[in-house]
C-alpha positions in Angstrom: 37.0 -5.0 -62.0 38.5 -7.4 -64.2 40.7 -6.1 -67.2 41.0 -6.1 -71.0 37.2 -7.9 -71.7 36.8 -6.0 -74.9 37.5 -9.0 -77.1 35.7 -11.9 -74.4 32.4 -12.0 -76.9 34.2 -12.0 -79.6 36.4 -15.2 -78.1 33.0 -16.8 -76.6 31.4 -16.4 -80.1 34.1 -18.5 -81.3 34.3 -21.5 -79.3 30.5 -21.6 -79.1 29.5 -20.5 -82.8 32.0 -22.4 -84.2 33.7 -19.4 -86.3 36.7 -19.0 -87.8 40.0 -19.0 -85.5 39.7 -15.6 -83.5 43.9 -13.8 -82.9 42.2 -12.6 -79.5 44.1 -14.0 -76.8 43.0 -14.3 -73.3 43.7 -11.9 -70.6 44.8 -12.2 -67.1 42.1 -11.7 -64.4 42.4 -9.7 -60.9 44.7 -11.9 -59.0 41.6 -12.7 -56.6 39.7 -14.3 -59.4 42.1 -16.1 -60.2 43.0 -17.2 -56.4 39.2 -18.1 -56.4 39.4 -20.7 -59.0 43.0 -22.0 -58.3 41.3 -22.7 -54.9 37.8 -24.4 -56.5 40.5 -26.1 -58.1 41.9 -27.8 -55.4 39.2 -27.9 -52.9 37.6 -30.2 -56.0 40.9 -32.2 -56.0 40.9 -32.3 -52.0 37.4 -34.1 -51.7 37.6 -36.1 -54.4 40.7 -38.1 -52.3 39.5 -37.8 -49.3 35.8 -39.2 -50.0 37.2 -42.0 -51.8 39.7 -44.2 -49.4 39.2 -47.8 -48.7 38.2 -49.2 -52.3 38.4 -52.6 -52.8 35.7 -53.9 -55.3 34.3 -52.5 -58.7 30.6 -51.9 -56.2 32.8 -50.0 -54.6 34.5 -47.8 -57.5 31.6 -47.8 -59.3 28.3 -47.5 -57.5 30.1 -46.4 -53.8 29.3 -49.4 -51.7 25.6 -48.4 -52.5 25.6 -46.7 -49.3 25.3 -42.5 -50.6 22.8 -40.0 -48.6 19.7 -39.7 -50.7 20.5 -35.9 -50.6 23.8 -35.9 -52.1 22.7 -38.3 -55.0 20.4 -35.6 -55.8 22.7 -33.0 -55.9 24.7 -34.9 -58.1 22.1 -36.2 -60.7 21.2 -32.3 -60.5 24.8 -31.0 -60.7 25.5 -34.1 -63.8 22.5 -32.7 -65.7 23.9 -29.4 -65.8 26.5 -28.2 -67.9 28.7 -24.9 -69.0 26.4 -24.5 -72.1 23.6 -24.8 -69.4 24.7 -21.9 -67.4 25.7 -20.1 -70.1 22.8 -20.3 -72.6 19.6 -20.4 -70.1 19.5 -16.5 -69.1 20.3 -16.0 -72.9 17.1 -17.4 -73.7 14.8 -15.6 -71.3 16.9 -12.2 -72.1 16.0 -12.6 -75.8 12.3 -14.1 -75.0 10.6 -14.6 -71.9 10.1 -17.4 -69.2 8.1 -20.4 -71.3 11.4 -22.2 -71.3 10.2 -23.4 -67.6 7.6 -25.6 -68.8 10.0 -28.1 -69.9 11.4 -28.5 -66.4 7.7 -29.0 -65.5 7.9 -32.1 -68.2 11.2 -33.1 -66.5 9.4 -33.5 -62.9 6.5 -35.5 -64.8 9.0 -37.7 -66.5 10.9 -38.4 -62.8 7.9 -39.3 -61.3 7.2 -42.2 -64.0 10.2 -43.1 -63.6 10.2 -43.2 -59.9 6.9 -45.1 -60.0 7.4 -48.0 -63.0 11.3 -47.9 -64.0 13.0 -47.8 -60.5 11.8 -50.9 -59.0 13.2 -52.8 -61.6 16.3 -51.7 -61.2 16.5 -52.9 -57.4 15.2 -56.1 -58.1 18.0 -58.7 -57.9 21.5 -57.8 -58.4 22.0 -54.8 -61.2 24.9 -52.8 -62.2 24.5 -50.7 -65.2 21.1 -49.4 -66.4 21.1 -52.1 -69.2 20.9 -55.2 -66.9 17.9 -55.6 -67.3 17.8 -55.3 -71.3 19.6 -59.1 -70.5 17.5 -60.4 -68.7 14.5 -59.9 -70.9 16.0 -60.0 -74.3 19.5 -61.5 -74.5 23.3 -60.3 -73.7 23.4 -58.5 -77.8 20.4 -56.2 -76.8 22.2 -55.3 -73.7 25.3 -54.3 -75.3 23.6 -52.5 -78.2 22.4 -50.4 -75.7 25.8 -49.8 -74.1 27.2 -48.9 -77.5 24.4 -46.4 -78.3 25.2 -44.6 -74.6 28.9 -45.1 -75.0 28.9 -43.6 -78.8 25.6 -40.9 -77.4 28.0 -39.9 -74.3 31.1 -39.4 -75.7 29.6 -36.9 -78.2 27.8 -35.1 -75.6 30.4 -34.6 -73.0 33.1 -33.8 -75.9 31.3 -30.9 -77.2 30.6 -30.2 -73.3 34.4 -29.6 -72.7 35.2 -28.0 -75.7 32.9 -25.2 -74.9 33.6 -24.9 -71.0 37.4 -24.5 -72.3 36.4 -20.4 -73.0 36.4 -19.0 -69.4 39.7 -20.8 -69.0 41.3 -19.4 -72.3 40.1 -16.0 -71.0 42.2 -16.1 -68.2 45.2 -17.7 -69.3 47.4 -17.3 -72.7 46.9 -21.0 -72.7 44.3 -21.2 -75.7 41.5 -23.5 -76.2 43.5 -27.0 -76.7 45.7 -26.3 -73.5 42.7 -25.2 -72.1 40.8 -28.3 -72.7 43.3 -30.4 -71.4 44.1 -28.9 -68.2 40.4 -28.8 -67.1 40.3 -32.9 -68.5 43.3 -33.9 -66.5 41.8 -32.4 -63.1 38.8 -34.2 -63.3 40.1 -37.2 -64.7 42.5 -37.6 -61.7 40.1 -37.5 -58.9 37.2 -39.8 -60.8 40.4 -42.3 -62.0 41.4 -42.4 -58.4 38.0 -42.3 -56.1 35.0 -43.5 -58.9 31.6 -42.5 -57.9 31.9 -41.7 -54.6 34.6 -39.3 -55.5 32.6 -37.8 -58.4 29.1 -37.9 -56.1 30.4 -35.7 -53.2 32.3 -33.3 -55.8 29.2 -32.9 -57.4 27.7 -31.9 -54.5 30.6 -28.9 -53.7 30.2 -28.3 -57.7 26.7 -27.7 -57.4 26.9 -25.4 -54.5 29.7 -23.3 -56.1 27.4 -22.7 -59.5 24.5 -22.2 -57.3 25.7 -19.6 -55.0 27.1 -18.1 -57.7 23.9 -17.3 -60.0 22.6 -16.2 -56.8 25.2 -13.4 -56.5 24.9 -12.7 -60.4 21.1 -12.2 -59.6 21.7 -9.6 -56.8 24.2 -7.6 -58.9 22.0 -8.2 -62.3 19.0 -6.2 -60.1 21.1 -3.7 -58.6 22.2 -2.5 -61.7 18.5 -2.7 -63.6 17.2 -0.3 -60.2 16.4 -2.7 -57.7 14.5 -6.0 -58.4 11.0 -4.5 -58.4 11.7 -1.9 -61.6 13.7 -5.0 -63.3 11.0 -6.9 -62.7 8.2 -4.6 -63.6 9.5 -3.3 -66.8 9.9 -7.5 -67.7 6.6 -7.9 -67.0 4.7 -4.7 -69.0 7.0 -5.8 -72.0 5.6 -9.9 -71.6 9.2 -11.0 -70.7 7.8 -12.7 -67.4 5.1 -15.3 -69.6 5.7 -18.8 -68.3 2.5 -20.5 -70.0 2.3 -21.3 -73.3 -0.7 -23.3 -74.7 -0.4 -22.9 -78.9 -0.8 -26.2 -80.0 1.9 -26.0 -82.4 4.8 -28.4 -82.9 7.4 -26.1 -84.4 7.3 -24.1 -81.5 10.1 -25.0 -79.2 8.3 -24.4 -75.8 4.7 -24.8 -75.4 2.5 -26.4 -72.3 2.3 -29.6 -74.5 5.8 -29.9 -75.9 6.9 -29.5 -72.1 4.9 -31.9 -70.7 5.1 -34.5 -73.0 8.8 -33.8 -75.1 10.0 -32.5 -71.9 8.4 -35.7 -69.7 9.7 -38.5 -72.4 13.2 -37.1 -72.3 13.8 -37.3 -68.5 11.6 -40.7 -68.8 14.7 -41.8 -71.4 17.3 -40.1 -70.1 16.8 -41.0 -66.0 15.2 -44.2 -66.7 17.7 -45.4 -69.8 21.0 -43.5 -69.2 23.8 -44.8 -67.3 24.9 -41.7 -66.7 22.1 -41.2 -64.1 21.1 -44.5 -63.2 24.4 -45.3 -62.2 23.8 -43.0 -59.4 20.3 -44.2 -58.5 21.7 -47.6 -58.1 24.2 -46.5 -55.6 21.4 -45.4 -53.2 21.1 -47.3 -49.4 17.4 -48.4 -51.0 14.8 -48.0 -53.7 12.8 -45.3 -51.1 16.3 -43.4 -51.1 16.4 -43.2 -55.0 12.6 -42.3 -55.6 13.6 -39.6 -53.5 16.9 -38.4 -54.7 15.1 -38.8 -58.2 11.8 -37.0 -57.4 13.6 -34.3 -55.2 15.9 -33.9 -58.3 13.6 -32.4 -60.2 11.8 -30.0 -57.7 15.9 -28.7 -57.5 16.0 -28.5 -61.2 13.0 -26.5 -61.4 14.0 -24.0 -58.9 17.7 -23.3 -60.6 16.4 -23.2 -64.0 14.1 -20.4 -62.9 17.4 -18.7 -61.1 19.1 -18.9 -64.0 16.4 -17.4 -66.2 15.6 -14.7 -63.8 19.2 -13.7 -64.0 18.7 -13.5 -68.1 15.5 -11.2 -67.3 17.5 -8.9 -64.7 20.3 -8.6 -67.3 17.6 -7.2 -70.3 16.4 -5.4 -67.3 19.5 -3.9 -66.8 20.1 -2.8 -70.7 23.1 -5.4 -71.0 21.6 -7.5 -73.3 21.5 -5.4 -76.9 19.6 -6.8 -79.8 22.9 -7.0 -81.6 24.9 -9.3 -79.1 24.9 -12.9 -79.8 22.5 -14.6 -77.5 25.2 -17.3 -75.9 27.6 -14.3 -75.3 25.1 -12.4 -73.2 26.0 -13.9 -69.7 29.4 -14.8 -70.1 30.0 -10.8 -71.5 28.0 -9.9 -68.2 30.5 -12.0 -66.1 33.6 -10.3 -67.6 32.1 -6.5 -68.0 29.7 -6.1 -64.8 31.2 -7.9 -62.0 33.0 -7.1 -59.3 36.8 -8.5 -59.1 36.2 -12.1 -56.8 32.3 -12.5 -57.6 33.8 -12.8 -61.8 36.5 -15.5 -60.7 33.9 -17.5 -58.6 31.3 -16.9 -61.8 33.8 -18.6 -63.8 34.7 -21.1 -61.2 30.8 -21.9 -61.3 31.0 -22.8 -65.3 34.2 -24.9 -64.7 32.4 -26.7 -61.9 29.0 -27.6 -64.0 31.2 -29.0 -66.7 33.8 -31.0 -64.3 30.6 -32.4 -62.7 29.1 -33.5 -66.1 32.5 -34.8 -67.7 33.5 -36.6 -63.9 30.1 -38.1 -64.1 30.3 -38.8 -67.9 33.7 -40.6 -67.2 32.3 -42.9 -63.9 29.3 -43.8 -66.2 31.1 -44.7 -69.5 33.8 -47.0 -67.5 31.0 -48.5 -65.6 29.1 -49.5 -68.8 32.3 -50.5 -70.9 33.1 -52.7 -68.1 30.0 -54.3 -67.1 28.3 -54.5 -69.7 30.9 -55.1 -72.8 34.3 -56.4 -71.0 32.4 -58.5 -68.1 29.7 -60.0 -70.9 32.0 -61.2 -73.4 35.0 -62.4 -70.9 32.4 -63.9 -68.1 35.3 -62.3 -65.6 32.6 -61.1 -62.6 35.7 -61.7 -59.9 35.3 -57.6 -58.1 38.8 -56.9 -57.4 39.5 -57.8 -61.1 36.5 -55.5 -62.5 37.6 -52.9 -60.2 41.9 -52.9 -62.1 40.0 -52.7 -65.2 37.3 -50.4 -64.2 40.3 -47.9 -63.3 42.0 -48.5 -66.7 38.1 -47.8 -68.6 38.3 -45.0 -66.5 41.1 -43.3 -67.8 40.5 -44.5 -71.2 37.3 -42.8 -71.8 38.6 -39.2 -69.9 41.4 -39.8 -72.9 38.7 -40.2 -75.5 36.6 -37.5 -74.0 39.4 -34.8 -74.2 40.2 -35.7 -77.7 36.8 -35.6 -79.2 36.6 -32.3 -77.3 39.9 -31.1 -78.8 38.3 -32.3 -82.0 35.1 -30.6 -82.2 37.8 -27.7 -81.6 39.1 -28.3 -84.6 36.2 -29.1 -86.6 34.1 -25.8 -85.6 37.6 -23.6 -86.1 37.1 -24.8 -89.4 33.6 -23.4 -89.7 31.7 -26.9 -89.8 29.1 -25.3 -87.1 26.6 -28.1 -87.6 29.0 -30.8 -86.7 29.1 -29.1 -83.4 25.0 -28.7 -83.2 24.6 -32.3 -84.1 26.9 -33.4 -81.2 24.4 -31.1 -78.7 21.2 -32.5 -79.9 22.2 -35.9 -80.6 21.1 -37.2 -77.1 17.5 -36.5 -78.3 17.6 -38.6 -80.8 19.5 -41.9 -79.4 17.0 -41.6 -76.0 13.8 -42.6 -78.3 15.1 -45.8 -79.5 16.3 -46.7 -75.6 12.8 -45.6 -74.1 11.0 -47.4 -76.7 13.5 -50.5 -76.1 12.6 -50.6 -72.5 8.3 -49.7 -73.3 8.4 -53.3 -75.2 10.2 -54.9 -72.4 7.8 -54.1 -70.2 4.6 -53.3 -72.5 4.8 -56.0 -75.4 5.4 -59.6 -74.1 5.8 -60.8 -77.9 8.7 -58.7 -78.7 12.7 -60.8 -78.7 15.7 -59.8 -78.9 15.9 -59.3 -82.6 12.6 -57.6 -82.5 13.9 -54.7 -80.5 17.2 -54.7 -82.0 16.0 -53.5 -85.4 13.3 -51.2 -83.6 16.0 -49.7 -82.4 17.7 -49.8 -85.5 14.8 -48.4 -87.6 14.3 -45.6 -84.5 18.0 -44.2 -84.8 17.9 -44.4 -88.9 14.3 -42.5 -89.0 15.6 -40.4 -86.3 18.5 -39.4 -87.9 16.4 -38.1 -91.1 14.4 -36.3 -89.2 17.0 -34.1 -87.4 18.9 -33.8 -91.1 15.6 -33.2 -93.0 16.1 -29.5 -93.8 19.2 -30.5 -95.8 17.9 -33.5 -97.1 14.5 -32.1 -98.2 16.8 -29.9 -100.6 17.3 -32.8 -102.9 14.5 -33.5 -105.0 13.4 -37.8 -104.1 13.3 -36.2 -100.4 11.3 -33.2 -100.9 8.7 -35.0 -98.9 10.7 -34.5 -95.5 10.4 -30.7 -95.3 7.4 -30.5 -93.1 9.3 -32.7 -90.9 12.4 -29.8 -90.6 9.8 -27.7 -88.5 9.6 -30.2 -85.9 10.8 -28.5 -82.8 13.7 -30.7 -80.5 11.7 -31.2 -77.9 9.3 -33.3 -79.6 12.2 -35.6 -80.8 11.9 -38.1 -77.9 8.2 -38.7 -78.4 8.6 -39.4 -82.1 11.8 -41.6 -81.5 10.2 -43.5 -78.7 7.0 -44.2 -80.9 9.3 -45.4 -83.9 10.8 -48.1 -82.1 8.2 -49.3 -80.3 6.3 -49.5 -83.2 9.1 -50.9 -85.4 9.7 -53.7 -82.7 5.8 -54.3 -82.1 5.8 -54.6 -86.3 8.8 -57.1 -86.9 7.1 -59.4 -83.6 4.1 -59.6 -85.3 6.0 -60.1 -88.7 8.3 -63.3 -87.1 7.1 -66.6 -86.3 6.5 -67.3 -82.4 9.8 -67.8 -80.6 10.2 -69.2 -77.3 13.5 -68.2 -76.2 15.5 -64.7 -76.5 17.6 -63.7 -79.4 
């Protein structure tokens, strides 16, 4: 059993709250745990070199020769899609609630399938290599790169805050503290994605995902052992309503009804696998456009099934009377790890959180490279020569792992100083920014009027009213804005739907405003 845990939750509550600088140090795990992530460690490092020999063009770095199994691009866009605060925070939810989180991974599977059946063809028509090609081709080289900015600005947020949480299971094993921490788990994973791009990332996604998976597996197992077997844990979940999965309230301020699933949960893949480098870049390196629809599709039948894993393991841990009304919700699993496990299962529990985040910030790193290079450095220069794009694809490559630690070693900063909301804003800001790209790409394809300049200030008007929105409860405070307080009830996942409308409307609104205009702005 591991040692000296008494001050983990106070440590987790920390780095994920955001509270003041905790004097706990971390403490040294059995030596097998920590043999079990010093080997994830370089078993990560190990395939990512091996997978990624013979490069000699930026198709190459960046989309792997377009010749990756449909299978492991869905493990990947699975394993990219899930991070530390993923594994960590999902069995919180359905240990303080019950199982209605699971209709927005129904949503998620709706959203692929559009995507899969009116986005993906596009992006195989003709020669594409970011997700924001075709932005250019319909409106002009400035609506492309406003894109790119959005996702590079959107990204580097995300994955920042992303790091600086997944630093805790490393502080807890190490005197290191959370800075060291952060850098240490960067530099790993920005050596093998600087040295073998997406190919590298896409098979160490796949080990990644296989290490986090088995993982909640074993947690389950234990979980239900200790609550009496899975029948009584299940049982007493289900006499005390903990096993609902159907919610049908028609209420908006409700984070997770049948509606908002379908529909919040549905527009957010739409924006987020149809719009976002991030995935698309892996959907582009697929052998065909049948071989993405299926990586894609297949994607979210896998998502499904590990969400409900890793909510059954939240309802096995109430089961099991480890999760008291007075313990923070996000220290719940991680206080499990650390308390309940035996010595080896704990190291490869925390192994599994370090993969899920080096998948997401590998991933993060291939995709902001590729869309710095392609679509900023290769529109303004003209240079398209590959062996060139690929020297400066490696150099983008290490720039934004750079960025990415520092931002994360800023939020560190920024939430030891108790500025908590900075820190929720850089969580939530992806469903904000992923309106104003769906609604981007709806007049592409829906509204022939719209130009360039008419979907550059829809998206410009969608991010500003966006932005409100997600700040109304403060705003509402001060008296000319009073009017935005109904809006403060409006639950996230109804944030893409409203974003999405705003644009489109916006752009539909200044097309019919302008006067008929033949050519792109």
């Amino acid at each position: 059993m591991p040692c000296s845990h008494a001050n983990v939750s106070r440590l987790t509550s920390h780095v994920l709250t955001g509270s003041q600088s905790d004097p706990y140090p971390g403490a040294p795990l059995h030596p097998l745990d920590l043999g079990i992530i010093v080997v994830y460690f370089v078993l990560t490092l190990g395939v990512g070199f091996w997978v990624s020999r013979h490069q000699k063009t930026a198709g190459d770095y960046f989309l792997g020769a377009r010749d990756l199994p449909a299978w492991a691009i869905l493990l990947s866009i699975v394993a990219t899609e899930t991070s530390a605060l993923t594994v960590i925070s999902v069995p919180s939810i359905a240990a303080r609630g019950d199982l209605t989180f699971l209709q927005l991974p129904l949503g998620y599977l709706l959203g692929r399938l559009a995507v899969a059946r009116w986005l993906l063809p596009g992006y195989f028509s003709g020669h594409q290599d970011t997700a924001y090609v075709r932005l250019e081709k319909r409106f002009g080289p400035n609506t492309r790169r406003l894109a790119s900015v959005i996702f590079l600005v959107t990204r580097l947020l995300a994955d920042g805050v992303r790091v600086y949480a997944s630093a805790v299971p490393l502080a807890l094993i190490t005197d290191w503290g959370i800075p060291l921490s952060i850098v240490m788990m960067s530099l790993i994973t920005m050596v093998y994605t600087w040295h073998g791009g997406l190919k590298a990332v896409v098979w160490t996604d796949v080990v990644q995902w296989c290490v986090y998976v088995s993982a909640g597996i074993a947690a389950l197992l234990i979980a239900c052992s200790l609550a009496g077997g899975a029948p009584a844990a299940f049982s007493a979940a289900a006499a005390a309503g903990k096993l609902r999965v159907l919610d049908f309230r028609l209420d908006l301020a409700i984070p997770y009804t049948f509606l908002g699933g379908l529909i919040g949960g549905g527009m957010l893949t739409a924006a987020s696998h149809g719009t976002d480098q991030l995935i698309v870049q892996r959907l582009l390196a697929s052998q065909s456009l049948g071989n993405a629809r299926r990586a894609l599709v297949g994607s979210g039948i896998v998502v499904l099934l590990q969400f409900t894993l890793f909510m059954l393991i939240g309802t096995a841990i109430w089961a099991a009377g480890f999760a008291p009304a007075n313990l923070p919700a996000d220290q719940i699993f991680p206080r499990f790890i650390v308390e309940h496990l035996p010595a080896g299962l704990s190291g490869l529990l925390i192994a599994a959180i370090l993969a899920a985040t080096m998948g997401t910030h590998s991933s993060a790193i291939s995709a902001l490279a590729s869309s710095m290079t392609h679509d900023l450095y290769s529109s303004y220069t003209g240079v398209t020569d590959p062996a060139r794009l690929l020297k400066v694809g490696r150099a983008m490559s290490l720039l934004w792992g750079i960025l990415v630690t520092v931002a994360a070693l800023v939020f560190h900063l920024v939430a030891g100083s108790g500025q908590t909301p900075v820190v929720v804003f850089a969580l939530s800001i992806a469903s904000i920014t992923y309106g104003a790209l769906l609604g981007a790409y709806l007049l592409a394809g829906q509204w022939p009027r719209a130009t360039g300049r008419d979907v550059i200030g829809g998206i410009s008007i969608g991010l500003v009213l966006m932005l409100l929105v997600f700040f109304s409860g403060r705003l509402s405070g001060w008296p000319p804005l009073g009017f935005l307080a109904p809006v403060s009830h409006l639950a996230w996942p109804w944030y893409v739907p409203l974003g999405t409308l705003l644009t489109f409307g916006a752009g539909v609104l200044f097309s019919l405003l302008s006067q008929p205009r033949t050519q792109a702005a």
